[in-house]
C-alpha positions as CSV (number, residue, x, y, z in Angstrom):
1,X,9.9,-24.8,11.6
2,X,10.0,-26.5,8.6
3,X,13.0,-26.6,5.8
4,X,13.2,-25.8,2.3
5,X,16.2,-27.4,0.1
6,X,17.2,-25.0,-2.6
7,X,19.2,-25.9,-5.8
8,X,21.2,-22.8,-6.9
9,X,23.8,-23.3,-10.0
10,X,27.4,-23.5,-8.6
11,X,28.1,-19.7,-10.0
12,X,24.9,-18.1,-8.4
13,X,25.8,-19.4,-5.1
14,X,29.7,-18.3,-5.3
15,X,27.7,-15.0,-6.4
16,X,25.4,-15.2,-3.3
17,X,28.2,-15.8,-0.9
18,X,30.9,-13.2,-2.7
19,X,28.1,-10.8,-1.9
20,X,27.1,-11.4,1.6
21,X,23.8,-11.8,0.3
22,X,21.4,-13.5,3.5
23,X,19.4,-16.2,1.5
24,X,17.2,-16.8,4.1
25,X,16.2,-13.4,4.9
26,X,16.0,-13.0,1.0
27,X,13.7,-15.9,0.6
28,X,11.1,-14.1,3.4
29,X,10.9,-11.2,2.2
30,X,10.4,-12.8,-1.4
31,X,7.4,-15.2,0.5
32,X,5.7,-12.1,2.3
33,X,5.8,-9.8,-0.9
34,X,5.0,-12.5,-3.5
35,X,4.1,-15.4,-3.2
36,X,0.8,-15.0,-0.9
37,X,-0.8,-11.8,-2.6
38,X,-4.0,-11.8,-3.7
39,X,-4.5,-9.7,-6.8
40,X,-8.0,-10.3,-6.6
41,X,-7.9,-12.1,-10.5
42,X,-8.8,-15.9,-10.5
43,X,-5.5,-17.5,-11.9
44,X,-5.8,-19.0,-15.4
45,X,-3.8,-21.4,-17.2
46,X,-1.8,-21.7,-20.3
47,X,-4.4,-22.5,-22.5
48,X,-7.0,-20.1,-21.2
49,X,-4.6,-17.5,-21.8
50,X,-3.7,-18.7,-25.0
51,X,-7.3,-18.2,-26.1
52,X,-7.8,-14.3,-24.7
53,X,-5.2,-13.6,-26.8
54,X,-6.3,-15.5,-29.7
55,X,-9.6,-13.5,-28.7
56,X,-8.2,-10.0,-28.3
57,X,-5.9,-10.5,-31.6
58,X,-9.3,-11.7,-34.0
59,X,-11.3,-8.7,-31.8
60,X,-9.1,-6.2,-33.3
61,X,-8.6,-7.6,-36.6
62,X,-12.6,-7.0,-37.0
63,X,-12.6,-4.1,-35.4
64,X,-9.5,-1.9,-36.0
65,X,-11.5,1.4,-35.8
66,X,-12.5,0.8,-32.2
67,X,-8.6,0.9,-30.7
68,X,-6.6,4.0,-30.0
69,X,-3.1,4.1,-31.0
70,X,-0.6,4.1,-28.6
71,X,0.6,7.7,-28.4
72,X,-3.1,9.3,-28.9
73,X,-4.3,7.2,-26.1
74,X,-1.2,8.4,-23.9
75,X,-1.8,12.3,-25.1
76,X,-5.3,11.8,-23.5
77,X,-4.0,10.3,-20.2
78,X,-1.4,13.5,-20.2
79,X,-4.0,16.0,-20.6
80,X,-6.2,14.6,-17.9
81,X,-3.5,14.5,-15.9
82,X,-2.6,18.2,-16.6
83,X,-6.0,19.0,-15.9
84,X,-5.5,17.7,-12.1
């Protein structure tokens, strides 16, 4: 087994410990929900995201007539769910 050293701000731990809170148990359950998962996306960085945005934001500027507004896009979600 291997160890981890974890720096937690004086006030979190007192925190931790005031609540009985098991940190290890805590930290395992964070590892096998988060940290492993596949979403299936290719990760991107910083500037890659950066640009999408950049992207979307010019993509709508041109094309304003192609996006829904919010609430009319929701009504259609509700009725199709209605019609379930």
């Amino acid at each position: 087994m291997q160890s981890i050293n974890l720096n937690i701000e004086n006030d979190i731990y007192e925190d931790i410990k005031r609540g009985g809170i098991d940190i290890q148990k805590k930290f395992n359950e964070f590892l096998a929900q988060f940290a492993f998962v596949d979403d299936g996306y290719p990760s991107i960085g910083t500037e890659e995201a950066r640009r999408r945005v950049a992207d979307a934001v010019e993509n709508y500027k041109k094309n304003p007539e192609e996006f829904v507004p919010y609430s009319e896009g929701m009504d259609k979600i509700d009725k199709w769910l209605e019609s379930l």
